[in-house]
C-alpha positions in Angstrom: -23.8 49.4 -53.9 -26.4 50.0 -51.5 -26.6 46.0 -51.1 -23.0 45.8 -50.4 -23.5 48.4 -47.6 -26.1 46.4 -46.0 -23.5 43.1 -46.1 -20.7 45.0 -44.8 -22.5 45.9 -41.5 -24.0 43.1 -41.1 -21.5 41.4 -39.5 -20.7 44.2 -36.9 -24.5 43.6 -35.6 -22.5 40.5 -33.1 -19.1 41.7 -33.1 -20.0 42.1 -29.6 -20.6 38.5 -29.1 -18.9 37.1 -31.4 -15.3 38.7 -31.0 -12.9 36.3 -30.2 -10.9 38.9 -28.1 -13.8 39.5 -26.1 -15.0 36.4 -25.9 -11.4 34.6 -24.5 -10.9 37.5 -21.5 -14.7 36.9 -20.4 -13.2 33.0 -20.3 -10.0 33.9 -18.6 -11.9 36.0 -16.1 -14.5 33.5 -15.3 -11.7 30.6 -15.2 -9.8 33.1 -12.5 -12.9 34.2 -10.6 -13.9 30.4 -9.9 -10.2 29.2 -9.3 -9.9 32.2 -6.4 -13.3 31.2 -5.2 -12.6 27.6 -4.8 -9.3 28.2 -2.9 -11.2 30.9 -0.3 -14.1 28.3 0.0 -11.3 25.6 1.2 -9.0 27.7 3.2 -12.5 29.0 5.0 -13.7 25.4 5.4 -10.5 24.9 6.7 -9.9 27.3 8.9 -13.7 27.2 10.4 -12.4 23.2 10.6 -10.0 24.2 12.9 -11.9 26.8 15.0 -14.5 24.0 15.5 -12.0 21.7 16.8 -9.8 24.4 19.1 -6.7 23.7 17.3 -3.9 26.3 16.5 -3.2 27.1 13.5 0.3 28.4 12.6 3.9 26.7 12.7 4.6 27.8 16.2 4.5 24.2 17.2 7.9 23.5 15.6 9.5 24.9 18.6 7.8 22.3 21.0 10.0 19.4 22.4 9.5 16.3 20.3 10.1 13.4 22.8 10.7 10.6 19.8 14.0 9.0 18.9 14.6 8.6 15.4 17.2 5.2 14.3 19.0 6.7 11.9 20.2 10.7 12.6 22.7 12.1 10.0 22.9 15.3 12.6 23.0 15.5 16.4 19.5 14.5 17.3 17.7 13.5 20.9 14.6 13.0 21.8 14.8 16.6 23.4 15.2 18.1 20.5 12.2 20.5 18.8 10.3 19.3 16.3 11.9 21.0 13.6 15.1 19.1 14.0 13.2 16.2 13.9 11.6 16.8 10.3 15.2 18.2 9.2 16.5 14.7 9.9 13.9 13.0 7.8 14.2 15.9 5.4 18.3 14.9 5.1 17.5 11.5 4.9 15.3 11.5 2.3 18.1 13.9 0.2 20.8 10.6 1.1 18.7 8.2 -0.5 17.6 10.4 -3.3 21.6 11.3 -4.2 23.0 7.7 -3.7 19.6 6.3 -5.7 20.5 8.8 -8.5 23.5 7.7 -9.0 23.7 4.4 -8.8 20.7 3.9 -11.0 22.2 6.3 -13.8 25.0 3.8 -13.7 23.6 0.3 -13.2 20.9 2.4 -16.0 23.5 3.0 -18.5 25.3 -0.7 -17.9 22.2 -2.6 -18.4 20.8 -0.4 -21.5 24.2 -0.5 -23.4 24.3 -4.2 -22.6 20.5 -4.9 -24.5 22.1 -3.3 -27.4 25.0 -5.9 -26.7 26.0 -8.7 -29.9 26.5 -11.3 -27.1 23.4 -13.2 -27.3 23.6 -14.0 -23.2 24.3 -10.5 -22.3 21.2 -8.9 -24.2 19.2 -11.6 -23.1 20.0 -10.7 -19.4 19.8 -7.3 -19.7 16.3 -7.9 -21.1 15.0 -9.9 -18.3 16.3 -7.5 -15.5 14.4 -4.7 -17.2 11.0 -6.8 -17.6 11.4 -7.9 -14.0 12.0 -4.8 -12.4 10.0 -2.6 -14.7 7.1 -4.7 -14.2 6.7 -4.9 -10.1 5.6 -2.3 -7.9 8.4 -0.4 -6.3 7.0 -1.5 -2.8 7.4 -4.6 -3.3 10.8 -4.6 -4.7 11.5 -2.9 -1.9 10.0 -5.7 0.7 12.3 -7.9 -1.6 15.4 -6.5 0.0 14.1 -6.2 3.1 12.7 -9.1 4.1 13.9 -12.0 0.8 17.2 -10.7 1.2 18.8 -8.4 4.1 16.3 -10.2 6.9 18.0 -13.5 6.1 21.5 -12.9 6.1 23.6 -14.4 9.6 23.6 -12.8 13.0 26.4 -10.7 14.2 27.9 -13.8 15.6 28.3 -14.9 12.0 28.8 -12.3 10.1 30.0 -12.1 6.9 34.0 -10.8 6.9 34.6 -8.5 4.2 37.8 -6.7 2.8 38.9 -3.9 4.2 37.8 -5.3 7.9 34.2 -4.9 7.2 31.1 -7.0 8.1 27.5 -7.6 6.6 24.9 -9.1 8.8 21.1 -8.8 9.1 21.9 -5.6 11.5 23.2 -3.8 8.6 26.4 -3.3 6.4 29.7 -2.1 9.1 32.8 -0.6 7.6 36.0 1.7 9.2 34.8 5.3 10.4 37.3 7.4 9.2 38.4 9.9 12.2 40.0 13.5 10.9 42.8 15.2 13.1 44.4 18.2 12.9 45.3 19.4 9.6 42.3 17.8 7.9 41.0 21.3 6.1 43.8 21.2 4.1 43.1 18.1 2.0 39.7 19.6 1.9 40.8 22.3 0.2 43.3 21.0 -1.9 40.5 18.5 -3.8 37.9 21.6 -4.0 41.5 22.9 -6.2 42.0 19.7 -7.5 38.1 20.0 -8.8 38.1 23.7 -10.1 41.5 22.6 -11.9 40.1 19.7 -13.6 37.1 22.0 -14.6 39.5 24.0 -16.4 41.6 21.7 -17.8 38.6 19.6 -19.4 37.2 24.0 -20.7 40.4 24.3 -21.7 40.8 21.0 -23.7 37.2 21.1 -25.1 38.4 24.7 -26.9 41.8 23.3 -28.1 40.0 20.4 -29.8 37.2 22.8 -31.4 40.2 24.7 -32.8 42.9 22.8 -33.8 41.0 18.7 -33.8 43.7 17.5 -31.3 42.9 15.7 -28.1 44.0 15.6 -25.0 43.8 13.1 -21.9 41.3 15.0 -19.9 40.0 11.8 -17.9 43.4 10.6 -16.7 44.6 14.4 -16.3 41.4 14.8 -14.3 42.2 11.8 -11.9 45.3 12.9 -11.6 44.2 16.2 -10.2 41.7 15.2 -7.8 43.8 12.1 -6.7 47.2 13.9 -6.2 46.8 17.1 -4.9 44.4 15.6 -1.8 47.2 12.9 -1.2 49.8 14.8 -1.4 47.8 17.8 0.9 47.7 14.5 3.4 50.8 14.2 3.4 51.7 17.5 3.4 49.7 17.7 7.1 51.3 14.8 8.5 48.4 12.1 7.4 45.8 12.8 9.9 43.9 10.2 9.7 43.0 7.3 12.0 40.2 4.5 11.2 37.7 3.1 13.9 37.5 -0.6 12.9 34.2 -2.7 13.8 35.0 -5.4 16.1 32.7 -8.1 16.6 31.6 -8.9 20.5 29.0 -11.4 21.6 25.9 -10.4 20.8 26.9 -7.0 18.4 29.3 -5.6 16.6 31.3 -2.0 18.1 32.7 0.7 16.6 33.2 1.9 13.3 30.0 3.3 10.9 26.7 0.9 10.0 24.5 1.3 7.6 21.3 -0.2 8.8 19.4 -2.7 6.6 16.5 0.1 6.6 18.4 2.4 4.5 20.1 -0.6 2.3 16.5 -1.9 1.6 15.5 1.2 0.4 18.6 2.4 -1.7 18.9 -0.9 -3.3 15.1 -1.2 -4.4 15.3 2.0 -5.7 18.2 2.2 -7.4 17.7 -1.0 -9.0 13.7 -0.5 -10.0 14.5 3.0 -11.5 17.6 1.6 -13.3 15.2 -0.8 -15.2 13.2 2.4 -16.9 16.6 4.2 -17.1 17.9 1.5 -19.1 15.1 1.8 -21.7 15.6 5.3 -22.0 19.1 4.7 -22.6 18.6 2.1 -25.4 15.8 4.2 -27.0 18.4 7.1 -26.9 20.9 5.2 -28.7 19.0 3.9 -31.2 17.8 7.1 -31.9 21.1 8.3 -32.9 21.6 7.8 -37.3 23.1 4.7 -38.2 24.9 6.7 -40.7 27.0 8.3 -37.7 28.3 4.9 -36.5 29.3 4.1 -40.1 30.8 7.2 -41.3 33.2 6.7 -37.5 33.9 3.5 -38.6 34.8 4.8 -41.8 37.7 7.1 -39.7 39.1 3.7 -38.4 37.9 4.2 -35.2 36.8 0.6 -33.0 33.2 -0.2 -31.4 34.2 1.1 -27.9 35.6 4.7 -28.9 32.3 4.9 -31.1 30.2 4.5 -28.5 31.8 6.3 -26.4 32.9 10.0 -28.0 30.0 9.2 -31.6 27.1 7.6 -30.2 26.9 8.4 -26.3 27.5 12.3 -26.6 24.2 12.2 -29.5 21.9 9.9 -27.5 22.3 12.1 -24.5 20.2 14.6 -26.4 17.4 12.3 -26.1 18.0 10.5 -22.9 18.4 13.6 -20.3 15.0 15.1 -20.5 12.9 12.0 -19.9 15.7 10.5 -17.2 14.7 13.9 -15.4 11.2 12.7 -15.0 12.7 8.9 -13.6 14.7 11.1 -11.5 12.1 12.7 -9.8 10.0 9.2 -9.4 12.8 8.3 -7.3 13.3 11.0 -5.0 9.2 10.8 -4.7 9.3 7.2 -4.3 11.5 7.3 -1.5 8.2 8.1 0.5 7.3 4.5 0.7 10.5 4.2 3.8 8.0 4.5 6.0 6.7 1.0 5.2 10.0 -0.5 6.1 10.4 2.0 9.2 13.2 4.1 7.8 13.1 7.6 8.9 12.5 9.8 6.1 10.5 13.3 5.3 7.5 11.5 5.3 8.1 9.0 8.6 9.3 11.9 10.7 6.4 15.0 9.5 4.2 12.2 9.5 4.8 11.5 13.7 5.4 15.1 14.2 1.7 15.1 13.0 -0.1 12.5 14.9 1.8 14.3 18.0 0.9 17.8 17.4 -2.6 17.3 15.4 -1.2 20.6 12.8 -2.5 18.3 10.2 -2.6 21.1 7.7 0.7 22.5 8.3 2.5 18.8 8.3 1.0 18.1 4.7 2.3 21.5 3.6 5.6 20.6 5.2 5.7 17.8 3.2 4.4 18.5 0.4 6.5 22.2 -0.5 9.9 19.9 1.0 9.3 17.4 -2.1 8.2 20.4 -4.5 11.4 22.0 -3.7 13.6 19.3 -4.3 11.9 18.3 -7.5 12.4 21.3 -8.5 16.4 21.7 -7.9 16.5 18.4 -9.3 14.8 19.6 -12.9 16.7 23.3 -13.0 20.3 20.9 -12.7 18.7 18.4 -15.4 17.6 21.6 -17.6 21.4 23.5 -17.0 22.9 20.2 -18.0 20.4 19.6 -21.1 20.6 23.3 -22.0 24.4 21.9 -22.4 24.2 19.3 -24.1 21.6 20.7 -26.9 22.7 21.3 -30.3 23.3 25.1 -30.9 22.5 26.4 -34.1 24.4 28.6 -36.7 
């Protein structure tokens, strides 16, 4: 007994030491006490950095006049205006060619992945080779590609390239109709945010009737019925306020109407098109992840290839495709940082003059840096809503 004693408190001589609870906050509290100590020995160094070198700190400077144009200005911009207009320009910018990258390289993305998984031998086999091109060359210098192999060699305005609709593509840039609003315009604005909020409810509405009773009904076509209709008919309804400013070609230039400049084309096509490459993977890998047995047991049903794919096989292999197309999303918006080898006028272009101008080094970098933080993260919280949506849910 007395031996039993002796072994039962022997192990209590290191509980001390040896107690796991112990020993992981000691951990924890050394891990935080270095982490806080590293950050006040760089914001000192910093700041002493600055002190050394007489320059302000603060963000007081965004008030100063910049005194740069900037080509491309989705808002009213001069060089009079304060720095901080000049960095919200780049700042919208850089949200354009994020949006019209995104979408255009889900869709070219989905195209080209369904098509490797096409039965037509020359289809797969083209699909395949515009995913090992694109997947396999830097962004940078896809984006050189367009820029100088393809936009930089297109005709002068003298020869320009007439296309439908009276618009014109020459090595200036891509010129189509300017659409001018009169009086009365707010109403067709309103009547498509209706035409939107009633083709939400229609497809809510639809989704519950087919949970409940198995019948469908033609949500798409209803849809475009909706957010075609009610605008048109609002137009009409306001006496069609609406006038077009056409491009007209002069001698040296093209007048009037809206251009897209070969800056931004360069960038939104090499972007779109190198993140549609991985897109497309993911996309194949998605479907193929779905069970054979699925596309069987539809076929079973009667129902044809297309339909399968479409309401069997998509809706499963989204599952699996949103969360990594989030991260190709975000490469995206990131990559469109490199514009500023090309010249276009992005977050980075614009910060990155305001800073050379100003010398707030440190306060252009965090500019920069919490503008791209924020929009990766808005672009992850409307990937995880719409993942959160798609998920399975469990009885």
């Amino acid at each position: 007994m007395a031996s039993q004693e002796i072994l039962r408190e022997e192990p209590s001589r290191g509980s001390f030491i040896n107690d796991p609870k112990i020993r992981s906050l000691f951990f924890q509290t050394l891990v935080i006490v270095l982490l806080f100590g590293s950050v006040w020995w760089i914001v000192q160094n910093v700041i002493d950095n600055l002190a050394r070198l007489h320059i302000a700190s603060g963000f007081g400077f965004l008030r100063g006049r910049a005194g740069f144009d900037i080509s491309d200005t989705p808002i009213a911009y001069t060089s009079d205006s304060t720095y901080f207009r000049a960095i919200l320009v780049g700042l919208i910018n850089t949200i354009i060619v994020a949006v019209a990258g995104i979408i255009t390289a889900t869709i070219i993305g989905f195209i080209i992945g369904v098509g490797r998984l096409s039965q037509n031998w020359l289809i797969r086999k083209i699909c395949t080779v515009y995913i090992e091109i694109f997947r396999n060359i830097p962004p940078l210098l896809v984006i050189f590609f367009w820029y100088s192999g393809v936009l930089a060699v297109l005709p002068p305005p003298r020869e320009s390239f007439h296309l439908p609709f009276g618009s014109f593509l020459n090595q200036r840039g891509f010129y189509f109709p300017r659409a001018i609003w009169g009086d009365g315009s707010w109403l067709i604005l309103v009547a498509f945010l209706v035409a939107l909020a009633m083709a939400w409810f229609v497809a809510h509405r639809a989704r519950q009737r087919q949970m409940a009773t198995g019948q469908q009904f033609p949500v798409f076509w209803t849809s475009v019925g909706l957010i075609v209709g009610l605008p048109v008919l609002a137009f009409l309804f306001a006496g069609m306020p609406l006038t077009f400013d056409l491009p007209k070609q002069s001698t040296f230039n093209l007048t009037g109407g809206f251009q897209v400049k070969p800056e931004f084309l360069s960038l939104y096509l090499a972007l779109s098109c190198y993140t549609a490459a991985f897109i497309a993977e993911i996309v194949r890998a998605g479907i193929r992840g779905v069970s054979k047995g699925q596309t069987e047991a539809a076929g079973a049903l009667g129902l044809r290839s297309g339909p399968i794919l479409r309401l069997v096989v998509v809706p499963q292999a989204m599952r699996i495709v949103i969360p990594p197309m989030t991260s190709q999303y975000l490469n995206l918006t990131k990559n469109s940082s490199l514009a500023i080898a090309i010249g276009y006028p992005d977050l980075t272009a614009t910060a990155g003059t305001v800073l050379n101008q100003t010398g707030q080094a440190v306060e252009g970098v965090f500019i920069m840096m919490s503008a791209y933080l924020v929009l990766s993260l808005v672009t992850s919280a409307v990937m995880n809503v719409v993942n959160a949506r798609m998920a399975l849910v469990e009885r």
